[in-house]
gemmi code that builds the backbone of each chain (N, CA, C; Angstrom):
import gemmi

chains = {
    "A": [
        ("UNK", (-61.861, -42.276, -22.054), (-63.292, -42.554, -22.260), (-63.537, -43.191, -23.625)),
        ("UNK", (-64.563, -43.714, -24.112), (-65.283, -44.472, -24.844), (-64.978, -43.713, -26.692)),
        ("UNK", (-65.430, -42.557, -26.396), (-65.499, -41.803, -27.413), (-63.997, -41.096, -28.291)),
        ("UNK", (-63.031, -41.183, -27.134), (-61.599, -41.205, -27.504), (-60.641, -42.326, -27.887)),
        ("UNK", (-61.221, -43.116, -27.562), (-60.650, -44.835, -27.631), (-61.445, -45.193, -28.994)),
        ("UNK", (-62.654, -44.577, -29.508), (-63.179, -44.849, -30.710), (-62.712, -43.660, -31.608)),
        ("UNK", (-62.322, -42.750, -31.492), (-61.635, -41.642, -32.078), (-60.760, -42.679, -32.935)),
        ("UNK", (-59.284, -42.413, -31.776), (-58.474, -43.287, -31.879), (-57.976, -44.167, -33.474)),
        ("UNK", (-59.201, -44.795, -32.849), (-59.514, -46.577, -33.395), (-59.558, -46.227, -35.008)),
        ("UNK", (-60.746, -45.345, -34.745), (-60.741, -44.716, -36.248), (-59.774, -44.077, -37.056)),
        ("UNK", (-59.003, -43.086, -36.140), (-57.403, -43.248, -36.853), (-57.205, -43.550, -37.149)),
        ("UNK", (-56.849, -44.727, -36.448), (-55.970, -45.832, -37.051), (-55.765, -46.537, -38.405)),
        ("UNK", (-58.123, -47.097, -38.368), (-58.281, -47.421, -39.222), (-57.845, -46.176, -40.688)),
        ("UNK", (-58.389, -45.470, -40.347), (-58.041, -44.701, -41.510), (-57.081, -44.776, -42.622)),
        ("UNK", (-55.490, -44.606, -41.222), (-54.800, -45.002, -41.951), (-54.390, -46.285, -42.659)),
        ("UNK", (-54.451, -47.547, -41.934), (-54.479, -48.404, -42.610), (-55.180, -49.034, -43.969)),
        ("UNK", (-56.583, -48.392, -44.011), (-57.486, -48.519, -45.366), (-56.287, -47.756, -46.434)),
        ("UNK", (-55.943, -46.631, -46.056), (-54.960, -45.563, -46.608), (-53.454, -46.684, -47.490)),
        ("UNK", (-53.052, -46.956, -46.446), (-51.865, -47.998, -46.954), (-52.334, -49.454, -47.632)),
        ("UNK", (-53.404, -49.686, -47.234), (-54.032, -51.363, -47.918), (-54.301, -50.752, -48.977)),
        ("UNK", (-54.839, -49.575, -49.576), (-55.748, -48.982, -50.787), (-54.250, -48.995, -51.757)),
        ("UNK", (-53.232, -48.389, -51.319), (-52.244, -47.774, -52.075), (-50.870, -48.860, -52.394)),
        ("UNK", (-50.833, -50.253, -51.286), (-50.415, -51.150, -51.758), (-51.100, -52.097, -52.306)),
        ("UNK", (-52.217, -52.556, -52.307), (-52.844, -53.365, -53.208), (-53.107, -52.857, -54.372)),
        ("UNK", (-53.802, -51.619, -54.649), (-54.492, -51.531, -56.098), (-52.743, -50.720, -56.577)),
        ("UNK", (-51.749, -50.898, -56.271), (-50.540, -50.148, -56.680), (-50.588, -48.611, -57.252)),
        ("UNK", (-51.446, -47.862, -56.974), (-52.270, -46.485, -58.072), (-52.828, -45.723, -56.796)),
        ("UNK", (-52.282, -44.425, -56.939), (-52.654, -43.524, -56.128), (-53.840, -42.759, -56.765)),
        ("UNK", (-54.529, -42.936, -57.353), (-55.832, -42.027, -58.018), (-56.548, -41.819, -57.187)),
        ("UNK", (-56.798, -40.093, -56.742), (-57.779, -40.154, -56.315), (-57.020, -39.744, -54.673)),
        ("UNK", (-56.072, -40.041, -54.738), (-55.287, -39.283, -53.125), (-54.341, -38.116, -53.212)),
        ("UNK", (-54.888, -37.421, -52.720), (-53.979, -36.081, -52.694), (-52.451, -36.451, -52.325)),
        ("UNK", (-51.109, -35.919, -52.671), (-50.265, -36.394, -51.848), (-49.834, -35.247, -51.272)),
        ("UNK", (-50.365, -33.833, -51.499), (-50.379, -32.332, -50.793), (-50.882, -32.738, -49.203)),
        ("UNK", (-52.238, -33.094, -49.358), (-52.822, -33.942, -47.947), (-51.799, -34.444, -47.153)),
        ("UNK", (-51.443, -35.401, -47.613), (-50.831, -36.344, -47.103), (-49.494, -35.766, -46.900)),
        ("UNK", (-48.716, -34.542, -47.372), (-47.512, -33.832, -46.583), (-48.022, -33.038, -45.778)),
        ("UNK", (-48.847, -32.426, -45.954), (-49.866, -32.054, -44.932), (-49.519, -32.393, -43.405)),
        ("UNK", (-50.051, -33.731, -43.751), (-49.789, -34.607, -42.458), (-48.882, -34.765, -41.432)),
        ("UNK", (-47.925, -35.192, -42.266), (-46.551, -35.215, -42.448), (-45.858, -34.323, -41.075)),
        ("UNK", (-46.391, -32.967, -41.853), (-45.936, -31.616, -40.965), (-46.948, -32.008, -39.746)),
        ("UNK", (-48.278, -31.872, -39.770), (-48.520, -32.026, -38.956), (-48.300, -32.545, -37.404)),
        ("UNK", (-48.139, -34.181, -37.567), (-47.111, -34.818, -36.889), (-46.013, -34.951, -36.264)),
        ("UNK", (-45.504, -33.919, -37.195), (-44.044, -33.578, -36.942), (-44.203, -32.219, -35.685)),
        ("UNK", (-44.735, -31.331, -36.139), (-44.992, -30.035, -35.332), (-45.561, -30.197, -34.231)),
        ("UNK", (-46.761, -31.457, -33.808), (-47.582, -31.139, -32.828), (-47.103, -32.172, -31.993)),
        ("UNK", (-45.737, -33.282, -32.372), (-45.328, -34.142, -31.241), (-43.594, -33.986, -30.890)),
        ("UNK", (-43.636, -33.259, -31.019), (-41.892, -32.187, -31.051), (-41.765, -32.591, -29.042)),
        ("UNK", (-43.271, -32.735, -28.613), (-42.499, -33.218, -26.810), (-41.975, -34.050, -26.642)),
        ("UNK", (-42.218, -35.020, -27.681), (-41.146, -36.710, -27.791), (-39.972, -35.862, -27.302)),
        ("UNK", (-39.220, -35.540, -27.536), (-38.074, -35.217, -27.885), (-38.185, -34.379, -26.215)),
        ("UNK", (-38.966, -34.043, -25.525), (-38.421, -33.678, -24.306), (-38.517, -35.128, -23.178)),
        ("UNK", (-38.856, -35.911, -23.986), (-39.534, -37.446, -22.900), (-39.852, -37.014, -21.612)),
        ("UNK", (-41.002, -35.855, -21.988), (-42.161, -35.733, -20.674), (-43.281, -36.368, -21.162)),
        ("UNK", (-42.943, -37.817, -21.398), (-44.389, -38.579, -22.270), (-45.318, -38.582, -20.892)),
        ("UNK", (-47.111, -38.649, -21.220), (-47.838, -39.144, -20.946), (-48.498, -40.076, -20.527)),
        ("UNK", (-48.072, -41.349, -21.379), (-48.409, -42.471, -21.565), (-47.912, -43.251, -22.654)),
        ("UNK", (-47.081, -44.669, -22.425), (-46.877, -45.167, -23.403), (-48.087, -45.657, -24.540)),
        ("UNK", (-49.412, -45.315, -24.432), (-50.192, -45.548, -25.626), (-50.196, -43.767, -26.438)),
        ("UNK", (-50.080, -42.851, -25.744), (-49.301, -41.763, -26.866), (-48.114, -41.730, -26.858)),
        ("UNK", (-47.404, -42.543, -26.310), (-46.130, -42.159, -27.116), (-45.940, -43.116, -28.634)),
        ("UNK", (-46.784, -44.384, -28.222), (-46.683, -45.322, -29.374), (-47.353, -44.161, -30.314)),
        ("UNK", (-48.342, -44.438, -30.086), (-49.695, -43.585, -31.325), (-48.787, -42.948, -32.111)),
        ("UNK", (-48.308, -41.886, -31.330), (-47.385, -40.278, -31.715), (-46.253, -41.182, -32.474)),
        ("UNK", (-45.558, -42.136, -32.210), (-44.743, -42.834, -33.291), (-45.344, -43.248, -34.373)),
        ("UNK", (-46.459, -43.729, -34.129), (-47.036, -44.505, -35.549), (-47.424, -43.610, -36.703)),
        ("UNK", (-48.244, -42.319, -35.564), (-48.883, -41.442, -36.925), (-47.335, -40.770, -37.492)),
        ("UNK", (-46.894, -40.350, -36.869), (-45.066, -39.764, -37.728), (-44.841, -40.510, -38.728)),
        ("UNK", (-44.312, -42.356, -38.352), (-44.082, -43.031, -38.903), (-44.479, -43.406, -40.019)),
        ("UNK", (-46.273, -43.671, -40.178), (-46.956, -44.168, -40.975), (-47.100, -42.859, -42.336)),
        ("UNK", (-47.193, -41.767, -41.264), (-47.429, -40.315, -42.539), (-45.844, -40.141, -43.560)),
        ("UNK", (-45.058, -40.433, -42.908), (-44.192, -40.231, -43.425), (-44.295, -41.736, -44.793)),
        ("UNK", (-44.090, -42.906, -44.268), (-44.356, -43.839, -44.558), (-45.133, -43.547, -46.283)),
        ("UNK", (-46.460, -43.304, -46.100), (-47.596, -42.848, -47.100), (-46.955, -41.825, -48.012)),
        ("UNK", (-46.099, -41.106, -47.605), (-46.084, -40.111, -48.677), (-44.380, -41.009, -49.507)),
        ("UNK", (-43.792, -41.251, -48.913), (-42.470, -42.430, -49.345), (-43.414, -43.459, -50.733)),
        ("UNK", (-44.563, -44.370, -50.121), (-45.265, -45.307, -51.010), (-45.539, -44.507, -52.024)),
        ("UNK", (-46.496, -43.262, -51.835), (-46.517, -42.261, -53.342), (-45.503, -41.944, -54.053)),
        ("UNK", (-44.341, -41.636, -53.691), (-43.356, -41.000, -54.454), (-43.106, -42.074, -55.186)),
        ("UNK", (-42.915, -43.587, -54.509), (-42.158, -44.636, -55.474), (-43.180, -45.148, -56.643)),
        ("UNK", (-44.126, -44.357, -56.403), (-45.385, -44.935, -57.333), (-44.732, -44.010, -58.782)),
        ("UNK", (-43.825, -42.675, -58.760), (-43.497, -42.003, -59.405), (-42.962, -42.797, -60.914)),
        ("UNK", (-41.811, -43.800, -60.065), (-41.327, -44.841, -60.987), (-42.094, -45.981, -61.229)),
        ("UNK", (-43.032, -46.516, -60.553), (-43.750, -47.738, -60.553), (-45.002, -47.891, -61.100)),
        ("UNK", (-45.436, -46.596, -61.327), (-46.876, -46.747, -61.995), (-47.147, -45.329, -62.858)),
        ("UNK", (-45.758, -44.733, -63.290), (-46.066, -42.857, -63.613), (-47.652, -42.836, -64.093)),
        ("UNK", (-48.179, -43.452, -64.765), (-49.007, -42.874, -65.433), (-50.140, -42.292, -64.357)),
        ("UNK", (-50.757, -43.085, -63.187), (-51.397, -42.893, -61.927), (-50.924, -41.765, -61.388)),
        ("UNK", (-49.185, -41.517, -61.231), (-48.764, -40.570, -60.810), (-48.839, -39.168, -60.884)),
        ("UNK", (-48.888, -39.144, -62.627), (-49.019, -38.274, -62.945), (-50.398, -37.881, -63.339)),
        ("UNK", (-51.553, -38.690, -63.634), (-52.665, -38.153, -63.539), (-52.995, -37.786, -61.983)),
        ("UNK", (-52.393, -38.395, -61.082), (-52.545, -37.771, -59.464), (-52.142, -36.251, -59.610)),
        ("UNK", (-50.832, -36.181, -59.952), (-50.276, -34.834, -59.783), (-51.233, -33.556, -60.638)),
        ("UNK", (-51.564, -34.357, -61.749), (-52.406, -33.231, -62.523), (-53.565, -32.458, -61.960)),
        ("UNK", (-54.382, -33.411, -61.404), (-55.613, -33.337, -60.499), (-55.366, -32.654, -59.135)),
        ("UNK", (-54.018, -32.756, -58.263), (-53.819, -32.657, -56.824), (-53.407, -30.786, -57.067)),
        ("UNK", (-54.167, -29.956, -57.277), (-53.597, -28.426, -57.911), (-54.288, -27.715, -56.922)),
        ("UNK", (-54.673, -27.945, -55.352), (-54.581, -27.091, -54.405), (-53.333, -26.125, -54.364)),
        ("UNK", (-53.701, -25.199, -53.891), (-52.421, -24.373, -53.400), (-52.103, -24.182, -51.959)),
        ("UNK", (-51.294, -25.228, -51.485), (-51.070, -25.159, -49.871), (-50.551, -24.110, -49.236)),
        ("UNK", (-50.152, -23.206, -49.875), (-49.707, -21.877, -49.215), (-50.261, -20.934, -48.638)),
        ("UNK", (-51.831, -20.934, -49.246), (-53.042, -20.219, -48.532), (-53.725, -20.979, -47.444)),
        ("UNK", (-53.109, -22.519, -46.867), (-53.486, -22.642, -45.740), (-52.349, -22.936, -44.891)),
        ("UNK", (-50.878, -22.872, -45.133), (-49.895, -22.708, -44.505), (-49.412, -21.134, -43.838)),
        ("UNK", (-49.524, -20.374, -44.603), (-49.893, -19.229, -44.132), (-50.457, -18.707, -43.327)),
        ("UNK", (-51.818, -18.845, -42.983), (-52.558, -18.363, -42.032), (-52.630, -18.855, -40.964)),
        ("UNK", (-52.590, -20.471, -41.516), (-52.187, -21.501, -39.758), (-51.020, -20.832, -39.387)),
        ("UNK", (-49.781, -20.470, -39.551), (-49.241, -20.019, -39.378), (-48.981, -18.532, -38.358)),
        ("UNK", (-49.667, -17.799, -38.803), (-50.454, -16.829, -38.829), (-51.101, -17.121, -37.197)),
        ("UNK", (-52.572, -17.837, -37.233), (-53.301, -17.865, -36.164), (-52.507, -18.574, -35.016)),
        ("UNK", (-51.191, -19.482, -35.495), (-50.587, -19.917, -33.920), (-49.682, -18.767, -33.276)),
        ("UNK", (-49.346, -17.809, -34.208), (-48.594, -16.968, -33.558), (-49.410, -15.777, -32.381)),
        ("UNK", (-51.066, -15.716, -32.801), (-51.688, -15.029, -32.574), (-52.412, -15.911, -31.016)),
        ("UNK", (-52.702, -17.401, -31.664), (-53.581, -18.278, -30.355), (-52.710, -19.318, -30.276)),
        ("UNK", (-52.278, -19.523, -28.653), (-51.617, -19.917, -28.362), (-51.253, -20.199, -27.115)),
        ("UNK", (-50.915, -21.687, -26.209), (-50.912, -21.661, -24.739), (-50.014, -20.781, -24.676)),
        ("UNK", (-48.504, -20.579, -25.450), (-47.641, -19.878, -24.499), (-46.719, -19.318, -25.875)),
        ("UNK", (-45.801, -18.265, -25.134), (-45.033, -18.081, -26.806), (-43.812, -18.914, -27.001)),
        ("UNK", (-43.493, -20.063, -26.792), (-42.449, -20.881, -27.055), (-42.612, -21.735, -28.187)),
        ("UNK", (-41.590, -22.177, -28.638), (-40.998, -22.919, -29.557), (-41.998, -24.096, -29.943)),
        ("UNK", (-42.143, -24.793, -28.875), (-42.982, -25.797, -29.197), (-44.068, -25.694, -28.797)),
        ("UNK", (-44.849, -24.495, -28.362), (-46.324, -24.597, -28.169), (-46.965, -23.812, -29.219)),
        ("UNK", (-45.938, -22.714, -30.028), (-45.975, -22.573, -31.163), (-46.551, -23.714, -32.132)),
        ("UNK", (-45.641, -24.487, -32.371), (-45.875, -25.658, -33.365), (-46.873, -26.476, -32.931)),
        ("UNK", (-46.909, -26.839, -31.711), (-48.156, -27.539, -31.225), (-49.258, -26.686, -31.906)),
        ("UNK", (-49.302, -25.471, -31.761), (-50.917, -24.352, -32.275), (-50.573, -24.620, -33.894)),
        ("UNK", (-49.547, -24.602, -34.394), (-49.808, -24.236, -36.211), (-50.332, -25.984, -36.311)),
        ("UNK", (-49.349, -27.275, -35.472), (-50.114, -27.758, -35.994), (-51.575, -28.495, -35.930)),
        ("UNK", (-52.483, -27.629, -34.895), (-53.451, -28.250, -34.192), (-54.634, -27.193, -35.851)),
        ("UNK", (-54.121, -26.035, -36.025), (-54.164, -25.076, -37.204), (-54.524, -25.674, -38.480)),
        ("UNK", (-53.166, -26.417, -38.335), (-52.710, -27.076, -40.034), (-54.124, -28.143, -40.114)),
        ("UNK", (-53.931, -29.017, -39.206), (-54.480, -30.727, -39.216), (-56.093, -30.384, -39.505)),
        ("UNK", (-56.645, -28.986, -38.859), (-57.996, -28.758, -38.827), (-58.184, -28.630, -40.906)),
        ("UNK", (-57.619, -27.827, -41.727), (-57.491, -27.811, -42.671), (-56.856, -28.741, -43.759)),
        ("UNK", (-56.072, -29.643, -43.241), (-55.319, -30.532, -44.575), (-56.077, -31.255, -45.345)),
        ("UNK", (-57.359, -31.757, -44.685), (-57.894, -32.226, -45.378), (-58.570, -31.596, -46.973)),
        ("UNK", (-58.106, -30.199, -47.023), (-58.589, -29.492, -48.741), (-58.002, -29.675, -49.109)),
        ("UNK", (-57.072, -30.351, -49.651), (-56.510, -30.393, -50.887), (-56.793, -31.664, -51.199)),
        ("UNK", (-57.301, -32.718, -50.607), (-58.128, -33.465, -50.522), (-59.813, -33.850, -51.075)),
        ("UNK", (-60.030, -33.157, -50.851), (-61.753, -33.056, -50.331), (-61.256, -31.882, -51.748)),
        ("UNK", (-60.895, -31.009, -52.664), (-60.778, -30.685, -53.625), (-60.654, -31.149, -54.683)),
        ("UNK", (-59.585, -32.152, -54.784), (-59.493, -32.719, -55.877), (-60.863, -34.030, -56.181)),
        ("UNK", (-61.487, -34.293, -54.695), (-62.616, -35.321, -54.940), (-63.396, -34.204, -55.675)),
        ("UNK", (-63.529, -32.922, -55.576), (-65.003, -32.439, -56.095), (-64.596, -31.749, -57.539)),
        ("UNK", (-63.603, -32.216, -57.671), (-63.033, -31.966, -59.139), (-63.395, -32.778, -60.269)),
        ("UNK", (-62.706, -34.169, -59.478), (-62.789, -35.293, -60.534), (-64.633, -36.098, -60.009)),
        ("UNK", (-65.316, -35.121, -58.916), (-66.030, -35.890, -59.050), (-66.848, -37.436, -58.631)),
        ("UNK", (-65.726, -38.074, -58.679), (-66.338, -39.298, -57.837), (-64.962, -39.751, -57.684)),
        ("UNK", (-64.843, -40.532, -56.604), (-63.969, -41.355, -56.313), (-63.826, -42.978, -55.873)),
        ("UNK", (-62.765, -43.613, -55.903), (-63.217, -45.113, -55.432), (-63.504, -45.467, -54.244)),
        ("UNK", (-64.726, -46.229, -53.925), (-65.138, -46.616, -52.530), (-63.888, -46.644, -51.016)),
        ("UNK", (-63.323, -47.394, -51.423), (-61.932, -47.270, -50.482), (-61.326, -45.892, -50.240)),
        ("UNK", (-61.167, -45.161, -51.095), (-60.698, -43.869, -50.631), (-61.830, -42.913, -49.619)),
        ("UNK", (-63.319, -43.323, -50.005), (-64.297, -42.326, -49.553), (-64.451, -43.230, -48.324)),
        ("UNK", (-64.161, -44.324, -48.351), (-63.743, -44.791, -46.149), (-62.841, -43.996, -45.943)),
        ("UNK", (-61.596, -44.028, -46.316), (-60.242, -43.837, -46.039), (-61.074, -41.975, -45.597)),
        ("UNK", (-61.588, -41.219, -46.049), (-61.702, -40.132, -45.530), (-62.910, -40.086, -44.522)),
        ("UNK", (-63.372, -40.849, -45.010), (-65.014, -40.687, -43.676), (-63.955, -41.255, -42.359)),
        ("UNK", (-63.226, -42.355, -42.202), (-63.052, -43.050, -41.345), (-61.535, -41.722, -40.272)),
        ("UNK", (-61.132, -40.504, -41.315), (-60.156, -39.591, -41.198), (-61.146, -38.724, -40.320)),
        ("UNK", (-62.562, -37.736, -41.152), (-63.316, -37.033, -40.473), (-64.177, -37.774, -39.259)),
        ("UNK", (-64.295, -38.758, -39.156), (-65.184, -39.540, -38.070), (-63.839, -39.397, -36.912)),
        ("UNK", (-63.177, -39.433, -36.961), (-61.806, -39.434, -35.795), (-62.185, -37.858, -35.091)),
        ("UNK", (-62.024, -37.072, -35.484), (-61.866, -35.655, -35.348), (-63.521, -35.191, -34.526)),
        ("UNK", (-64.641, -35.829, -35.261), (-65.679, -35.891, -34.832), (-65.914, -36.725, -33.662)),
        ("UNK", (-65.160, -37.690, -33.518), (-65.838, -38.518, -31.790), (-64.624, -37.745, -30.658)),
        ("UNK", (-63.749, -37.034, -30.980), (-63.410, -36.059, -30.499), (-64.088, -35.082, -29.434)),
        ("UNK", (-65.820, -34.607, -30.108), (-65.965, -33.304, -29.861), (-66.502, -34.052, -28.466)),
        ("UNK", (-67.587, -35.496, -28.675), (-68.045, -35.929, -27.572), (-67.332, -35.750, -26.201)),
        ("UNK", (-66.167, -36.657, -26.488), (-64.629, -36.727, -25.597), (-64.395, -34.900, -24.939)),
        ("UNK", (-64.468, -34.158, -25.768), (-64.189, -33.325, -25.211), (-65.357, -33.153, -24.329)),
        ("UNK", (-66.815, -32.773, -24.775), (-67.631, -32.949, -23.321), (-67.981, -33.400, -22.330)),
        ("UNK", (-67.626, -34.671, -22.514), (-67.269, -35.821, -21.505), (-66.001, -35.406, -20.683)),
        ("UNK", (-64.975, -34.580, -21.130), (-63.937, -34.279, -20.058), (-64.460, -33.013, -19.425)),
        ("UNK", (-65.163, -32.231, -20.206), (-65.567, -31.039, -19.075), (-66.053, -31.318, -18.013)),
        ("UNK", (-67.449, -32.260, -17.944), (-67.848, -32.640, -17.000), (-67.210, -33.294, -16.105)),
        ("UNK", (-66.331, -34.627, -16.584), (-66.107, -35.314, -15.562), (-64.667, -34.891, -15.138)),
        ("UNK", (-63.839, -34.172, -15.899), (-62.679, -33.144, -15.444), (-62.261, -31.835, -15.137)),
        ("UNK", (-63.556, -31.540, -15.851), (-63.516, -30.072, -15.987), (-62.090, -29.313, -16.679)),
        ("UNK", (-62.255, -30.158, -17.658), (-61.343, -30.033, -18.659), (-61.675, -28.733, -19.997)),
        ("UNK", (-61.162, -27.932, -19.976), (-61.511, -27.195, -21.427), (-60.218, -26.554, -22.109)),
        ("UNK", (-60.185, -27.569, -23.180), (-58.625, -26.912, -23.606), (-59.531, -26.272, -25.163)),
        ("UNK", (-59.247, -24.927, -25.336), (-60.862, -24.272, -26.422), (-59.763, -24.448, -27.452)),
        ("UNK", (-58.382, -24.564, -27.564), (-57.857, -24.523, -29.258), (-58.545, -25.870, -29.622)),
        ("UNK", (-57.972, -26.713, -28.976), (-58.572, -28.043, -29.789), (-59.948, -28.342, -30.307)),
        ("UNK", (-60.550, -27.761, -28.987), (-62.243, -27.631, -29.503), (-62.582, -26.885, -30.907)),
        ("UNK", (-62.285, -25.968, -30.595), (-62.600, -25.006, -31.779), (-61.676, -25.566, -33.181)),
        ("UNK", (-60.753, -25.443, -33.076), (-60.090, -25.986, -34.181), (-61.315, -27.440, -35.066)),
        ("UNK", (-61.418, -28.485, -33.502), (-62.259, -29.665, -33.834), (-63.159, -29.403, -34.307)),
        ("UNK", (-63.882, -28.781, -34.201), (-65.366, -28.236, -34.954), (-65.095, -27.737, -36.052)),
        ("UNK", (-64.032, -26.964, -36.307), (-63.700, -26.226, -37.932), (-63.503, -27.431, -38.416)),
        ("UNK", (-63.006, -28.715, -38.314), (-62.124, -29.793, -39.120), (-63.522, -30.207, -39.410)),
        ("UNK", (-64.188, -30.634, -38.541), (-65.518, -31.763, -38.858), (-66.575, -31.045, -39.582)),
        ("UNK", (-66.710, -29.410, -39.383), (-67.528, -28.607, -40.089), (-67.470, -28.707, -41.835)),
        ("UNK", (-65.821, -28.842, -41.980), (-64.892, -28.715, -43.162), (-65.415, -30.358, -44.106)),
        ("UNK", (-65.866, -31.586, -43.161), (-66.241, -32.308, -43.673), (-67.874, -32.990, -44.037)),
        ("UNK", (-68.581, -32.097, -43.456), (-69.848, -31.980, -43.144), (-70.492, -32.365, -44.499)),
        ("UNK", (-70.174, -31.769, -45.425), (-70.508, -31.814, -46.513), (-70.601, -33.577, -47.047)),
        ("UNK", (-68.696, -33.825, -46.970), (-68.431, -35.115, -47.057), (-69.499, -36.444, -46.979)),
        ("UNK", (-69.283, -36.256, -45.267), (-70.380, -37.130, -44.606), (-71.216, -37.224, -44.718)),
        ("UNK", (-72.195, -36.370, -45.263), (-73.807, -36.106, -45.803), (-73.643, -36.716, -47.237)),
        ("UNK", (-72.225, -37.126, -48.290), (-72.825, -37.493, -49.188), (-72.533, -38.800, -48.933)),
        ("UNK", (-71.499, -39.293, -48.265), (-70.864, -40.534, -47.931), (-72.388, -41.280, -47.383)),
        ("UNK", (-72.748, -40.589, -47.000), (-74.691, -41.366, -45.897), (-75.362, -41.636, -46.919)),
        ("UNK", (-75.326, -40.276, -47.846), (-76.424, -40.506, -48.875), (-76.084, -42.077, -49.521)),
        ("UNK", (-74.841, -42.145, -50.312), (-74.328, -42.995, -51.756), (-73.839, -44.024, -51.359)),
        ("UNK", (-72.720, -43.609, -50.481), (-71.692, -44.691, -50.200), (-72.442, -45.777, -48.849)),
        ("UNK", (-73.246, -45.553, -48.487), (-73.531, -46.332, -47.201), (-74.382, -47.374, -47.614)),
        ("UNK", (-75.113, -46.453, -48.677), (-76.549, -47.168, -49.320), (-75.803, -48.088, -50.684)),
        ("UNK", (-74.740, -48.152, -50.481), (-73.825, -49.161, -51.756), (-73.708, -48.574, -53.195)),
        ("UNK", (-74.138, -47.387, -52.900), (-74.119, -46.669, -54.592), (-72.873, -46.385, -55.074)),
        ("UNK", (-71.844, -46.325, -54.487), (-70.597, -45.885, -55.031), (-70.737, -44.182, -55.000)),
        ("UNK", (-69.527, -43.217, -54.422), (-69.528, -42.276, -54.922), (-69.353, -41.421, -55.574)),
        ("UNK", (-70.251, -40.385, -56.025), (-70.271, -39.758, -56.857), (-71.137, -38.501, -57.144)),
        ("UNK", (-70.372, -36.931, -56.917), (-70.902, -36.177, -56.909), (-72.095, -35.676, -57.825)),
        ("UNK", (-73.372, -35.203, -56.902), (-74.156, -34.115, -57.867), (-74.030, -33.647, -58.942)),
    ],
    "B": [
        ("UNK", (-49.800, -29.639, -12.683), (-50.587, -31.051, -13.367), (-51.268, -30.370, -13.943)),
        ("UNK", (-52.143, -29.665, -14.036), (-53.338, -29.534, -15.046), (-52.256, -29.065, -16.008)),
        ("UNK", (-50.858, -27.955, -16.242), (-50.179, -27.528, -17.362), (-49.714, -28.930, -18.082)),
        ("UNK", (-49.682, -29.950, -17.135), (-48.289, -31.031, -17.678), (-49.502, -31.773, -18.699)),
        ("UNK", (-50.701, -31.922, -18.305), (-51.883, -32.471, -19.319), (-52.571, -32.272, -20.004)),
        ("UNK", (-51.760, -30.775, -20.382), (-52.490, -29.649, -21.355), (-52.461, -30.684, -23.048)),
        ("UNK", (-51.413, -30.941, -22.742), (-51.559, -31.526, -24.845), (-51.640, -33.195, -24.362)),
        ("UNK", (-52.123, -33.931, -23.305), (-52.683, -35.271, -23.475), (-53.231, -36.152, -24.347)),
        ("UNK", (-53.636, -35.552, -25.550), (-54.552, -36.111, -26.578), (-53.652, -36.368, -27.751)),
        ("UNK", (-53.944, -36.578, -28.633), (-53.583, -37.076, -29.872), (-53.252, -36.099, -30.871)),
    ],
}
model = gemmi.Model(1)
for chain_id, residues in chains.items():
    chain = gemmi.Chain(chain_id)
    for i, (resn, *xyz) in enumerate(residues, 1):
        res = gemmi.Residue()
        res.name, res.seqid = resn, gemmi.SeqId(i, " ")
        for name, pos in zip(("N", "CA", "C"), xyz):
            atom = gemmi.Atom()
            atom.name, atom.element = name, gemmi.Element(name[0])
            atom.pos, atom.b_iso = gemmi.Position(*pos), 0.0
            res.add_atom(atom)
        chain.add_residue(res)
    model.add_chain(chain)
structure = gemmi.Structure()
structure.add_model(model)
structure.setup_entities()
């Protein structure tokens, strides 16, 4: 449907603003790279069925390659920024002082507890349907730290939470016309977009209206 | 089928 194909799309974009931002201006300021291993795992945990090739469809099996690929990809471009630009680097690292262990933990935690089944990989499918709802804080932290950030990065995350959000439609659109209700994803989906709510309300306010952002 | 299209999405 309409609303998953624009999900999607927005992915996509996401990431690509993500990689155009971080190879052109050469300077990671302003991107978590905690987030972005985040991801990483994410990806890794919740497409572990590759590996049984009971694919779906070759447009998820591509997708499911790209986001692996590309996350992995993103956090590779940061590291080499280590040698290529330290000073960015290390004002990144100074700023990026989430502690991912208090949300590795509990995702952790809630897949062992909610869960289609108790196996191996529906396990990891739940931590990382868990994880992905949350990665975005260490993120969305360090913006309300430093405060404001550069226009390109505050797409790069609206265009991340807008994915997760045309989601919830998609999902009502399959109840009806499938009678579809898978409730981790739902619920999880609503914690992720709830988690950015904030975001999006300032992104409308500043960034839409050309002000550049910049917190209260 | 409905188990095999349980994780269909992204």
């Amino acid at each position: 449907n309409i609303f998953r194909i624009l999900a999607d799309l927005s992915h996509l974009a996401s990431i690509v603003i993500l990689l155009e931002t971080i190879r052109k201006a050469r300077q990671i300021d302003g991107i978590s790279l905690k987030t972005q291993i985040l991801y990483v795992l994410v990806f890794c945990t919740r497409y572990l069925d590759l590996l049984t090739f009971r694919w779906t469809s070759l447009y998820n099996t591509l997708m499911k390659f790209f986001f692996i690929g590309t996350s992995v990809y993103v956090v590779k471009l940061m590291q080499d920024c280590k040698l290529t630009n330290p000073v960015s680097y290390k004002d990144m690292m100074f700023r990026d002082t989430f502690q991912i262990k208090y949300l590795l933990g509990p995702c952790a935690l809630l897949a062992l507890v909610f869960n289609y089944k108790f196996t191996v990989l529906e396990l990891c499918w739940s931590f990382s349907i868990w994880l992905e709802s949350v990665a975005i804080l260490p993120q969305l932290f360090m913006l309300s730290r430093s405060g404001k950030a550069s226009t390109l990065t505050t797409h790069y995350i609206f265009a991340l939470g807008l994915y997760r959000a045309l989601y919830i439609p998609n999902w009502i659109w399959r109840y009806y016309s499938e009678n579809r209700l898978e409730k981790l994803s739902i619920f999880t989906g609503l914690l992720q977009t709830a988690l950015y709510s904030d975001f999006f309300y300032i992104y409308y306010r500043k960034v839409m209206k050309g002000r550049g952002f910049e917190l209260p | 089928n409905q188990k095999q299209n349980l994780h269909d999405e992204l």
